[in-house]
N, C-alpha and C positions, 0 to 999 in steps of 0.2 A: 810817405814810405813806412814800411814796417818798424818797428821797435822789437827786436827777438831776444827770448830768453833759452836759454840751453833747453829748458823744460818742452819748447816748442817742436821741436825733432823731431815729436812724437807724432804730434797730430799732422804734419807733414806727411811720415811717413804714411799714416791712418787714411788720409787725403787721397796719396797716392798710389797707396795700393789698391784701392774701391776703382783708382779709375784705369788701373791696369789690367786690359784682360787676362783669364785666367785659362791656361792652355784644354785642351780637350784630353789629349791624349799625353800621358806620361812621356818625358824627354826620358832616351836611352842614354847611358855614359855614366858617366860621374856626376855626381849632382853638385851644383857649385856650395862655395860655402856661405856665400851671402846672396840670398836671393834678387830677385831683379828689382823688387820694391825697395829692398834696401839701399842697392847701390844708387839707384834714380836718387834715391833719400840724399845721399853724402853727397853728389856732384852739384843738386839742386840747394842742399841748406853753404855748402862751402861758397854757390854765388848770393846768395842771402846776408851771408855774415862774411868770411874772411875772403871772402874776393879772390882766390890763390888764381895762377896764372896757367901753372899748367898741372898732367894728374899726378907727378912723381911729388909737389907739392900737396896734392891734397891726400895723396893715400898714408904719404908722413903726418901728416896735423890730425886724420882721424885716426890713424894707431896711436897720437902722442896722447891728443884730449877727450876722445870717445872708447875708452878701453870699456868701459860698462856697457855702454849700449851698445858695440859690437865688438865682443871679446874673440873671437875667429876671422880674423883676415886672410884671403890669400894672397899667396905674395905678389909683388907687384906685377910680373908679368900675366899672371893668370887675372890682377884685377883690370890690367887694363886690357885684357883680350874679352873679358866679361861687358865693361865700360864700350867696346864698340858693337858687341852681340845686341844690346839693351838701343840702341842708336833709335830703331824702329818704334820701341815702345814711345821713347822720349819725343819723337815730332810725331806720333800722333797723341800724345797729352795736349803738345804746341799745338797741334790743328785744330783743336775742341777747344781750348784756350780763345784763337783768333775770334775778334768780334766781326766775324765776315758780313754779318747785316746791318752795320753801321752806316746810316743816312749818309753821314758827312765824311770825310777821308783827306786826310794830307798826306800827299805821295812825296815820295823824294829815293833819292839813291845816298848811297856814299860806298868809297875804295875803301878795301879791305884787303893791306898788303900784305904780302909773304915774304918779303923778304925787301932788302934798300936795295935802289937802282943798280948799286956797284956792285951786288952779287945776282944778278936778273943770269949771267951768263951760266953762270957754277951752279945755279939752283935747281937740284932735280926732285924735289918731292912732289911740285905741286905742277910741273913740267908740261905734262898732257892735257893740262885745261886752264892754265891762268895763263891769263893776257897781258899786253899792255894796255894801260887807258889814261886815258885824260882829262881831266878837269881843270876848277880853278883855282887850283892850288898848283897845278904842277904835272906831269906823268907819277903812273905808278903803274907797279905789277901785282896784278893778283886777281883779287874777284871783285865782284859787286853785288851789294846788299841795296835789292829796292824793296823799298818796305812802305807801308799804308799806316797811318793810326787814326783813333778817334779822337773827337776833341778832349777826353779824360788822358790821354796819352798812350792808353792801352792798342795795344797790335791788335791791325785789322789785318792785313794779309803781308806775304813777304814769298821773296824770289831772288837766291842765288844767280851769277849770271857772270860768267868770264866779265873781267876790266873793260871790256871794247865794247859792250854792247851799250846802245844807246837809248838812254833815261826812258823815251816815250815808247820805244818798241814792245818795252814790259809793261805797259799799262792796261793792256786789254785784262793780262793776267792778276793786276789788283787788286781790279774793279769787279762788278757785280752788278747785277739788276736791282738790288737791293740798296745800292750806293746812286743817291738822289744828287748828289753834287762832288765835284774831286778837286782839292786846292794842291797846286803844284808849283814847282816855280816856272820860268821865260821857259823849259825845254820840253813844258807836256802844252804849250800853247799853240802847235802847228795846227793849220785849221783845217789838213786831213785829218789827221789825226781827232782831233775834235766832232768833226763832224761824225767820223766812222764810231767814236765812241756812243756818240747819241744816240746813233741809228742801229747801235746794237743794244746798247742799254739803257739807254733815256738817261743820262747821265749828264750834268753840265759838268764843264772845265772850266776851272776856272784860275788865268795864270796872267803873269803881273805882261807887259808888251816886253816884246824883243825888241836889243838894245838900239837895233834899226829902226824900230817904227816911230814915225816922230809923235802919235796921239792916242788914245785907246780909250775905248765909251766905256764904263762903268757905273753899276749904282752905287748907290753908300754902302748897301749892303754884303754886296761884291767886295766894294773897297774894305771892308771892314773884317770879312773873311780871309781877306789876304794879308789883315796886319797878325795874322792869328799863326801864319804858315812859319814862322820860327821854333812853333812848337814840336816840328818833326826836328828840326834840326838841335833843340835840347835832348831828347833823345836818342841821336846819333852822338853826344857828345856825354850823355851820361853813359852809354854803352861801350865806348870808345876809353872815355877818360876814367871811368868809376870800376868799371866792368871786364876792361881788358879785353876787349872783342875782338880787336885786332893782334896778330900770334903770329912769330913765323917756328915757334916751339914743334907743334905736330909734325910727327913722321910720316905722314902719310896724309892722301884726302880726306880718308875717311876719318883721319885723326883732326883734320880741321873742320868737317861738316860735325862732328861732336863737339869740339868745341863750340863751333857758333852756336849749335843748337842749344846746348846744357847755357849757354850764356842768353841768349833770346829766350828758354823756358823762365829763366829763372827771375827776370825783368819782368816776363810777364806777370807771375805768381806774385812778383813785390807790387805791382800796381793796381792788380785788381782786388788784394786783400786788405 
């Protein structure tokens, strides 16, 4: 992982404004007071360094410790109306980021609640599209993060998806032609599924047996690939436990697809640097 010094901001910011398009035509109105490379700059170095949880936190720690490097804030309301205009730019960083041609891939899902069981009835932010689901932990309400990485731990692909939807359904969307083998756990092993994968993308699956089957033919090599598949699940639990991924703070959708976002860019930028 990264080691940062305050001094680093900089080339952050340098980083990501080269990879922000630059508009064609002049925007009409008022022109903000922190441009849109900057603000990417503060939500992506806050998940680098202080980890804050939600943005009324981080717009207070950059007016407390960044007064130099941005002496012009606007106030909070106008930063966080800014923070979700910027939404766009920021997954397409995230999309040029994904290692989408990565040979090898470990898939998995994990919940991603909004809120505890005992307010599922009162909870109206996220209302129109989060579900219930279930795993082996338990029920929950919310959404679902199915995500891909390569063996370096870096994100290869990822997909949003209401709590109910189920693990393998999203896997055509992972995958790629480019993805020569896919390690997942017992729920990407149905042998449609499998099969349709091949025969779209030449793809092997590869997944430990269901708790039913009494034997399952494997080589060593196979077997060996599958002692490897904990490694999606460290990063579900460095993103969860380190990262704060999971939120029921945001008022809105669009204020939770920011957040996941600005939190999945900023993981990524710490693992490929």
């Amino acid at each position: 992982m990264l080691v940062l010094q305050k001094k680093d901001i900089i080339s952050l910011y340098s980083w990501l404004d080269d990879q922000i398009p630059k508009p064609n035509q002049r925007r009409s109105g008022r022109r903000s007071i922190l441009s849109n490379s900057e603000l990417i700059t503060i939500l992506i170095w806050n998940t680098l360094t202080i980890k804050q949880k939600t943005l009324k936190d981080i717009y207070l720690w950059i007016k407390l410790d960044y007064q130099e490097e941005f002496p012009k804030l606007p106030s909070y309301e106008g930063f966080v109306k800014q923070a979700h205009r910027i939404l766009p730019q920021m997954i397409l960083i995230l999309n040029l980021l994904l290692d989408e041609k990565a040979p090898l891939k470990f898939v998995d899902s994990t919940m991603l609640e909004v809120c505890k069981l005992v307010r599922v009835n009162t909870h109206k932010v996220a209302k129109s599209v989060a579900k219930m689901g279930k795993n082996h932990q338990g029920w929950h309400y919310g959404f679902k993060l199915h995500l891909s990485i390569n063996h370096k731990r870096q994100l290869a692909s990822l997909v949003f998806t209401p709590a109910d939807i189920y693990d393998a359904q999203v896997l055509p969307k992972l995958l790629n032609q480019q993805t020569k083998i896919a390690v997942g756990d017992s729920h990407y092993g149905a042998s449609v599924m499998r099969e349709y994968i091949f025969k779209t993308y030449g793809t092997l699956i590869i997944a430990p047996p269901h708790y039913k089957q009494n034997k399952k033919v494997m080589t060593p090599w196979q077997h060996k690939l599958l002692t490897m598949r904990p490694k999606i699940e460290s990063v579900f639990d460095y993103l969860k436990e380190h990262l704060h991924l999971v939120s029921s703070f945001p008022r809105s959708v669009m204020g939770y697809l920011l957040h996941y976002v600005r939190i999945l860019l900023g993981y990524q930028i710490m693992v490929i640097s």
